[in-house]
PALUM-612919 format. One record per residue (C-alpha): z, y, x; residue number from 0; residue in three letters. Coordinates in steps of 0.1 Angstrom, whole numbers, plus 5000, padded with zeros to 4 digits. Layout:
<rs>
     w     v     u    n  res
     Z     Y     X  NUM  ALA
...
</rs>
This chain:
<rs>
     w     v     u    n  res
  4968  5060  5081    0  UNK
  4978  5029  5065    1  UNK
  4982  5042  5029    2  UNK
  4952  5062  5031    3  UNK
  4932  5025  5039    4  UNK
  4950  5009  5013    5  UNK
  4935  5032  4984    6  UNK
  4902  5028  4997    7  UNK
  4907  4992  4989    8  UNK
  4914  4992  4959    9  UNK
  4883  5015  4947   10  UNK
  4851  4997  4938   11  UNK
  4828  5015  4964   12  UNK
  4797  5019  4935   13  UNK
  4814  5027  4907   14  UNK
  4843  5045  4916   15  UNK
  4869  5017  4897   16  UNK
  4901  5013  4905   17  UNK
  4907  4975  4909   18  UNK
  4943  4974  4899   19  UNK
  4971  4986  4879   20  UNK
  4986  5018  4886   21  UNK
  5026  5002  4894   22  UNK
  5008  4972  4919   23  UNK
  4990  5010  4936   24  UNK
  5021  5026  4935   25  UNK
  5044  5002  4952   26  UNK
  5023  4987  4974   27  UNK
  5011  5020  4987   28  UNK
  5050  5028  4988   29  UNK
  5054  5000  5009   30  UNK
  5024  5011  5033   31  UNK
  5039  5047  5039   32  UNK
  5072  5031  5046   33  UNK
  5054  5009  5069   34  UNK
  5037  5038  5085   35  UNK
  5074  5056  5089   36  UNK
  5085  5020  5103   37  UNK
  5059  5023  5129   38  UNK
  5062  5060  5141   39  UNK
  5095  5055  5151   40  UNK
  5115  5075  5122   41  UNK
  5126  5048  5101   42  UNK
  5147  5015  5115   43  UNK
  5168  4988  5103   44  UNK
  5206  4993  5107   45  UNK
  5223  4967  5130   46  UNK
  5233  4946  5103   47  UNK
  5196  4941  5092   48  UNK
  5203  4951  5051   49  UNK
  5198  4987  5049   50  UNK
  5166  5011  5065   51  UNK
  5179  5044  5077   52  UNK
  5160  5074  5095   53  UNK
  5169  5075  5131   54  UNK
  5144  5099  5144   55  UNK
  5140  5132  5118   56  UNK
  5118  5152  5142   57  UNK
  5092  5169  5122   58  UNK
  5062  5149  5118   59  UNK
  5027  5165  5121   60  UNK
  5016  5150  5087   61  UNK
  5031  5167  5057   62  UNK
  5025  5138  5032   63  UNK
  5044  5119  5056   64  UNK
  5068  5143  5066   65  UNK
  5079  5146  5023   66  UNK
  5078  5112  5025   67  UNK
  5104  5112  5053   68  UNK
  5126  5138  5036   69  UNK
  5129  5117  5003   70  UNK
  5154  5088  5025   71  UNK
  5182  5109  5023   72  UNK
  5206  5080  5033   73  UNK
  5208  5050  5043   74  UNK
  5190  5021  5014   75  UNK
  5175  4988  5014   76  UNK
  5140  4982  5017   77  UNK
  5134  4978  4977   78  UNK
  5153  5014  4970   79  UNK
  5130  5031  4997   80  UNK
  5098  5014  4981   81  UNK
  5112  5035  4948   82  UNK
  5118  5067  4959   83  UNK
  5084  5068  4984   84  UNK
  5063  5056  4952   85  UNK
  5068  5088  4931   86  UNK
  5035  5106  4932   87  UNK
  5022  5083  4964   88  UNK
  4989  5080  4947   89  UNK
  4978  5115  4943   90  UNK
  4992  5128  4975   91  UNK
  4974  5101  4993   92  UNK
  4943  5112  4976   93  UNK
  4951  5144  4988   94  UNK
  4947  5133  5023   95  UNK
  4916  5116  5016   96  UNK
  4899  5145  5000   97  UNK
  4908  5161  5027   98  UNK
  4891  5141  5051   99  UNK
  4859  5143  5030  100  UNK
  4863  5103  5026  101  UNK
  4862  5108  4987  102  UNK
  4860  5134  4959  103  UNK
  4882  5130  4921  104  UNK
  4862  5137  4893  105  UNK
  4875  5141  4862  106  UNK
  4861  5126  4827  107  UNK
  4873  5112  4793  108  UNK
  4873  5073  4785  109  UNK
  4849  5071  4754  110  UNK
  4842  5108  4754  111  UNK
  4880  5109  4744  112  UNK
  4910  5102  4771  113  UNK
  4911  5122  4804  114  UNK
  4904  5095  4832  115  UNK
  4894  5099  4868  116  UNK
  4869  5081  4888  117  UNK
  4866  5082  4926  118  UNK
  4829  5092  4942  119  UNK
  4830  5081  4978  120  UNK
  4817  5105  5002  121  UNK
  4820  5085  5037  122  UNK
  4805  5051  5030  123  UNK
  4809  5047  5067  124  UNK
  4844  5046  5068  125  UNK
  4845  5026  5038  126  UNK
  4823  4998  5047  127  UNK
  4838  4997  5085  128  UNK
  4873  4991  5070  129  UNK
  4861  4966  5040  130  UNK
  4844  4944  5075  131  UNK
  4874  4946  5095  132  UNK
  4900  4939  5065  133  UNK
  4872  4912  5051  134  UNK
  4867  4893  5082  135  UNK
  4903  4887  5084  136  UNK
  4911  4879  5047  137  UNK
  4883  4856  5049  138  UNK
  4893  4836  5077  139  UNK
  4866  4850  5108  140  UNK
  4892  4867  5128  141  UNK
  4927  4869  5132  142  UNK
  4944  4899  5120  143  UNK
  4956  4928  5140  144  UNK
  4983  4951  5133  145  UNK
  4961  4972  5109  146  UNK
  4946  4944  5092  147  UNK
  4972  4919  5090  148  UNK
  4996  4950  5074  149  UNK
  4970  4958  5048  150  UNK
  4964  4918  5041  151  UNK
  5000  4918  5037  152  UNK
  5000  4944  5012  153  UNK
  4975  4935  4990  154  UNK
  4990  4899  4988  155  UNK
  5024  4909  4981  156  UNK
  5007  4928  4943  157  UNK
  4986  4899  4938  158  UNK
  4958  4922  4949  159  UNK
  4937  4903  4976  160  UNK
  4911  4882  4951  161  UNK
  4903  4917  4935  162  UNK
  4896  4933  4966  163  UNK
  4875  4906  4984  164  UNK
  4849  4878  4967  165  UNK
  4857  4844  4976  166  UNK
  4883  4815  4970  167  UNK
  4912  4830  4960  168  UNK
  4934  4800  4967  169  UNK
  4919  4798  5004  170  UNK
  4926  4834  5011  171  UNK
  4962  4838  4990  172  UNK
  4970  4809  5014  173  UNK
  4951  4827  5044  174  UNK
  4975  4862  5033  175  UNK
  5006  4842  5028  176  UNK
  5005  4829  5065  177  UNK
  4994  4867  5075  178  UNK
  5026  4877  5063  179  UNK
  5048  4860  5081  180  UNK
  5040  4885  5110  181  UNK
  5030  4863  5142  182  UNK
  5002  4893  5145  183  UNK
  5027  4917  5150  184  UNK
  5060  4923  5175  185  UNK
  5094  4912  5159  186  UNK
  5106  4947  5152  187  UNK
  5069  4954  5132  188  UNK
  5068  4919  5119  189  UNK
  5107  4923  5102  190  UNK
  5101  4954  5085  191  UNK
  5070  4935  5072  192  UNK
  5087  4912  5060  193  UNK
  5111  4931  5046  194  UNK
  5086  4953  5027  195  UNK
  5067  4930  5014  196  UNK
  5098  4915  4996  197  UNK
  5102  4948  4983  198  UNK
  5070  4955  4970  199  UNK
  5075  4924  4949  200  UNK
  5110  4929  4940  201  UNK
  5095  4963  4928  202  UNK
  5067  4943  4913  203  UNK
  5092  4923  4891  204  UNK
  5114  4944  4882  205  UNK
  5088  4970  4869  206  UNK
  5074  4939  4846  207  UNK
  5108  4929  4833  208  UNK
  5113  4965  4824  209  UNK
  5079  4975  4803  210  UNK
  5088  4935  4787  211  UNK
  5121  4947  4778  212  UNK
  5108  4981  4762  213  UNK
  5080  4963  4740  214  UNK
  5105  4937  4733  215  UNK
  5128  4967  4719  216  UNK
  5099  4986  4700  217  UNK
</rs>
């Protein structure tokens, strides 16, 4: 699944480092399950265009998904559906990878002190056949596909790309923000990909202003 992908791209395959902040992981994985509801046919834009709604609450044969589906009670726009799917995103998707034997958590303290986790992958496989696939296209060797250019997508919209990937982060920000605009996808795929992404950052912004505001207070 999409979301699962994502968080395998932002672990460091040697060490087991998470490459970015825990609110870019969160909303961008958000956006990625809300993508993924997009895409099975549950979720759709309202006729007006503002406001996502479920149009298809047939049980889904994921769970983490089917919770996911459960917590759009009504009808919202894209940035309030980014919010409520982001609550606890990280560990469930986790869950799933663990699952799948992808990766194992380990816990351990920062300095023999602080309770941390680190991430031991267990199928370098799968890892290094999506890292190629996602790669080739951020770096400009193929074009993207539905997978890849939704991923791409993603990572550029939390600033996320040049952390993933080595290389010119102008070139491949520039590469991503044209990946975005969708001509990889169908127009009902590519609008909620639009749509998402400027959720993720409105998300992005608005979880900045708001830790600014509270150090600016304390």
């Amino acid at each position: 699944m999409l979301p699962e992908d994502l968080m395998l791209l932002f672990i460091d395959e040697e060490d087991g480092r998470v490459l970015m902040d825990t609110t870019s992981i969160h909303n961008a994985l958000a956006g990625a399950v809300l993508l993924e509801l997009v895409n099975a046919g549950r979720v759709a834009f309202e006729p007006d265009g503002k406001k996502l709604a479920v149009v298809d609450s047939t049980p889904l044969g994921n769970e983490f998904l089917q919770e996911s589906l459960s917590r759009l009670t009504k009808p919202m726009k894209p940035q309030r559906a980014v919010e409520r799917l982001r609550t606890h995103v990280r560990d469930n998707v986790m869950a799933q990878l663990e699952g799948r034997d992808v990766l194992s958590v380990e816990k351990t303290r920062m300095l023999g002190i602080f309770p941390t986790k680190s991430y031991v992958i267990r199928d370098h496989e799968v890892m290094s056949e999506l890292r190629d696939a996602v790669g080739s296209v951020a770096l400009g060797y193929r074009a993207p596909d539905e997978r890849t250019g939704a991923l791409i997508s993603l990572l550029y919209a939390v600033k996320a790309l040049h952390k993933v990937f080595d290389g010119d982060k102008r070139e491949m920000n520039a590469r991503a923000k044209q990946i975005a605009a969708g001509n990889w996808a169908g127009d009902a795929v590519r609008k909620a990909m639009e749509a998402v992404n400027a959720a993720v950052m409105a998300a992005m912004t608005a979880a900045t202003v708001a830790a600014t505001t509270s150090a600016g207070s304390s």
